[in-house]
Each structure stands twice: as C-alpha cells, then as structure tokens.
C-alpha positions in Angstrom: -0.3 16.7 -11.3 1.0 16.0 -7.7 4.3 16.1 -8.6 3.5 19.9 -10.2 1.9 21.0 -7.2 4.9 19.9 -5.2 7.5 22.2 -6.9 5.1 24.5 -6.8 4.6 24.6 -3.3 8.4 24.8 -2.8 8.8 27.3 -5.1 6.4 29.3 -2.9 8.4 28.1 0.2 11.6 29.8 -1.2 10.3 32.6 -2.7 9.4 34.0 0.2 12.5 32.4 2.5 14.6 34.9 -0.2 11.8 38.0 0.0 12.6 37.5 3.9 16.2 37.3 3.5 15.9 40.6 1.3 14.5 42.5 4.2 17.0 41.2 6.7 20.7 41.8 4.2 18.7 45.8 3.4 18.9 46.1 7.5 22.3 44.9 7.2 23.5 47.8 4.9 21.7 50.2 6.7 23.1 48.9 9.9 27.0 49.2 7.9 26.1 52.4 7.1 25.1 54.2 10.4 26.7 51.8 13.5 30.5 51.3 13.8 31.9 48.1 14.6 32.9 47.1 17.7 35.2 44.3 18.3 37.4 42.6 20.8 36.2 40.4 23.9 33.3 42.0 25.3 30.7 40.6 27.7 27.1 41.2 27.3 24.6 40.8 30.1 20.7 41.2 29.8 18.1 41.8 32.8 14.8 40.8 32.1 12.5 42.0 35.3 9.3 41.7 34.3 6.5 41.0 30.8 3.2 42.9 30.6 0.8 40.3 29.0 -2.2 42.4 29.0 -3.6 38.9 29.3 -3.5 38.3 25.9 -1.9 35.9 23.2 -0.4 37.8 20.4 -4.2 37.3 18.3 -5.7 39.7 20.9 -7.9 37.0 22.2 -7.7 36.5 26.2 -5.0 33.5 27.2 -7.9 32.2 29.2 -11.6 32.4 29.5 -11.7 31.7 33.0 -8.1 32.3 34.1 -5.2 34.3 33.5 -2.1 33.8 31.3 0.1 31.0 31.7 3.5 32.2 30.8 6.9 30.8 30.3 9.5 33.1 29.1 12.6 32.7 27.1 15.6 34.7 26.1 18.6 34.7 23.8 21.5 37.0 23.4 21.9 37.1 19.6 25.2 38.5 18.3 25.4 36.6 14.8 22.1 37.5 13.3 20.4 40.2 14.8 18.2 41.3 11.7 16.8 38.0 11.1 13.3 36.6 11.9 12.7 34.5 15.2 12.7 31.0 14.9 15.4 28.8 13.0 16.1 32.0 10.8 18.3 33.3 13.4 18.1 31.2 16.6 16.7 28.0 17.7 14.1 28.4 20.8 15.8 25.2 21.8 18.4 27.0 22.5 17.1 29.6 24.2 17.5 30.0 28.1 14.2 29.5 30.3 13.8 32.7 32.7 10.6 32.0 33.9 7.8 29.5 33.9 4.4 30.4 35.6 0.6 29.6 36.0 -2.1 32.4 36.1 -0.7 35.5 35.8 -0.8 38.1 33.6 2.4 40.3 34.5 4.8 38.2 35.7 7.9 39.2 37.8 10.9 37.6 35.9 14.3 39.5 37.6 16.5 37.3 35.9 19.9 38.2 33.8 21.5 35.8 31.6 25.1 36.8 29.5 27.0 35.8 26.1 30.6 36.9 25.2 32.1 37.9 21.7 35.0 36.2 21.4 37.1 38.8 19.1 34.6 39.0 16.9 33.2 42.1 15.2 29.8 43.3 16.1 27.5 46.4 14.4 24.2 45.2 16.4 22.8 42.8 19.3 19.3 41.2 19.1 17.8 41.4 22.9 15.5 38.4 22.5 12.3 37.2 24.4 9.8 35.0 23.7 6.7 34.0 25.8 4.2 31.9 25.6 0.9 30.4 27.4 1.0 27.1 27.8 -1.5 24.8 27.0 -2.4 21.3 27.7 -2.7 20.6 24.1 -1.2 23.4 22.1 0.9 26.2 23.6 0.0 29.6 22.3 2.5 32.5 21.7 2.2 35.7 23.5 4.7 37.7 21.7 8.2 37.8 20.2 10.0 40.8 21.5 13.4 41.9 20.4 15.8 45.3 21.2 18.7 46.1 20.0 22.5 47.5 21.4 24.4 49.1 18.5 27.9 50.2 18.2 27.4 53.8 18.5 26.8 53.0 22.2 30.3 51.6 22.7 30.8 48.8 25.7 32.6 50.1 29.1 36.1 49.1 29.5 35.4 46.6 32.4 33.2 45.4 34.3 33.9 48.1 37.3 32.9 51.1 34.9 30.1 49.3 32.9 26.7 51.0 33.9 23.3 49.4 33.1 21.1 50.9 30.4 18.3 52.6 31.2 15.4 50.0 31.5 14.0 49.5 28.0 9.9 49.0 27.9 10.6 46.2 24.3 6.9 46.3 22.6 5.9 43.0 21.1 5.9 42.3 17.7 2.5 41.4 17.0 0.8 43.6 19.9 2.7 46.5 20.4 0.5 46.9 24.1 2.0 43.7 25.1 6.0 44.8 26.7 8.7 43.3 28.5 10.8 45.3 30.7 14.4 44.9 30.5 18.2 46.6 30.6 21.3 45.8 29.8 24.9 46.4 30.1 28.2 45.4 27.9 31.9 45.7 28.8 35.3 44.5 27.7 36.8 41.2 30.0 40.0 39.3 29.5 40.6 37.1 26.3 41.4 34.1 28.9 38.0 34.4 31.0 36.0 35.3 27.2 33.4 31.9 27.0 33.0 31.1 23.0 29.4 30.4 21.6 26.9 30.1 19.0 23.4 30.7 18.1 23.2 27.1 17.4 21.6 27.3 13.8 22.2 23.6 11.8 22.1 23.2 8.5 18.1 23.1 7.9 17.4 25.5 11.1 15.5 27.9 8.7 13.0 25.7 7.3 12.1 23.3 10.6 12.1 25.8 13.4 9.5 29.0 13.0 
C-alpha cells in the first residue's frame, strides 16, 4: 500500500511538472512566431529603482501586524528560459543577485542596476526577474514574484554610446497585481573580447528541489 501511494504521488509530481512544461514550450511557439531573433554579443543591463509592497505578502494579509514589511529583493537577468516558472524551473534564487535588504518599510528605494551578456547566442525574449520577500525570524514570507520581458522586435542599440533606457516599466506581481516594482532597462551590442559568458545556473534536479 505504501509503496502504491508512492508512485502515485510521483506520478502526480510529474504530471503536473509536464502540464507546466506544456504551458511554457506553447509560449515558446508563440514567442517563434511573432519576435525575431536577435543574436551576436549584446549586453543587457536592468535598473531596478524602487518595489510598491502595498505592505502586503502575496496572500493579501499585512507583512506585519504591528510593523511594516521587511523586504529583501532579488533579481536575475534570464536569457535561457524566459517562459519558465520561478524557482529551479528556470533559475535558482541562489543565484540570483541581492539588490536590497531592508527592515520596516513598505516601498522601498532600491536604485540598483545589475547586467548579463549573450555571448553569440540567439535570443527571441528576456525574463526581467524580481523577487521579494519579508523576512521572518522563523519563516520568510514571499511578497511577489515579478517578471518583464524585452523581445526581439525591440532590437538592442549598436553600442553602448547610442543605447537609450527604456521607458520605466511599472512590473505587476504575479500573485497581487497591486503589488509593482519599478524598473527600465537597456540592451546594446559590445565587443566579442569584453562579452562575460554565463548561466542561469540550473543542475541537474533544479526543477524538483528549488520552487
């Protein structure tokens, strides 16, 4: 009897890892269908300047009773797998770059930019990615995942000199689509020798251990 409830519970585990993966390869022939590629050695850089919390957690309930949120905010450049889920679907939060860490405050001021290059690679779409959360001392609580795109149809600058910042972007949550960070962005070909390879870090079991 154990041993049927097992498979059965792993069953249910991939059944539903292959539903998601459904979802995310429809997105990517939807994606080959409407954005050209762009490839070469392009560098993309990300400005996040500040996250609306509404001083909530992504359940709706208030990060505090008594206090504000405490917030600590991460972000990833994803050029691999933009469609995909957050978490060890597409990118490891351990990999992820710490932009801000805070205590009682509900709209933080981040003004940080972090970067990744594409190495001559071929891109159709970029995953702008932040996550925050409010720390606890026993259990930390997520705020929101948030996630923009850049697509090809918006073609990077030639260099740096002629590559103008995006419009800043107001990137609803996914859970609580009140709940926004603020952010703009730029991309622009550089020099294969200055060009700084990378991953998104994924091992061999990312999808299952890291949600």
């Amino acid at each position: 009897m154990v041993g049927f409830l097992l498979k059965l519970a792993v069953a249910s585990v991939v059944a539903c890892l292959a539903a998601g993966g459904l979802i995310d390869r429809g997105q990517d022939i939807y994606d080959a269908r409407n954005y050209p590629l762009v490839q070469g050695f392009i560098r993309i850089e990300l400005h996040i300047s500040r996250l609306d919390t509404r001083g909530r957690s992504q359940t709706g309930l208030p990060c505090d009773i008594t206090d504000q949120c405490d917030p600590r905010v991460i972000a990833f450049i994803d050029t691999e797998r933009p469609n995909h889920d957050f978490g060890g679907d597409s990118v490891p939060y351990a990999n992820y770059a710490t932009l801000h860490d805070a205590n009682n405050v509900d709209i933080p001021l981040i003004g940080k930019t972090i970067s990744r290059d594409i190495c001559g690679r071929s891109v159709r779409k970029v995953a702008l990615r932040v996550r925050a959360i409010d720390k606890d001392m026993f259990n930390d609580d997520t705020i929101d995942n948030y996630k923009c795109f850049i697509t090809g149809d918006n073609p990077p600058a030639e260099n740096e000199s002629l590559a103008n910042w995006s419009e800043e972007i107001a990137c609803a949550g996914e859970e609580r689509k009140s709940s926004k960070v603020y952010m703009k962005y730029r991309w622009y070909r550089i020099n294969e020798a200055t060009c700084r390879p990378s991953s998104n870090g994924r091992g061999p079991f990312s999808g299952f251990l890291s949600r």
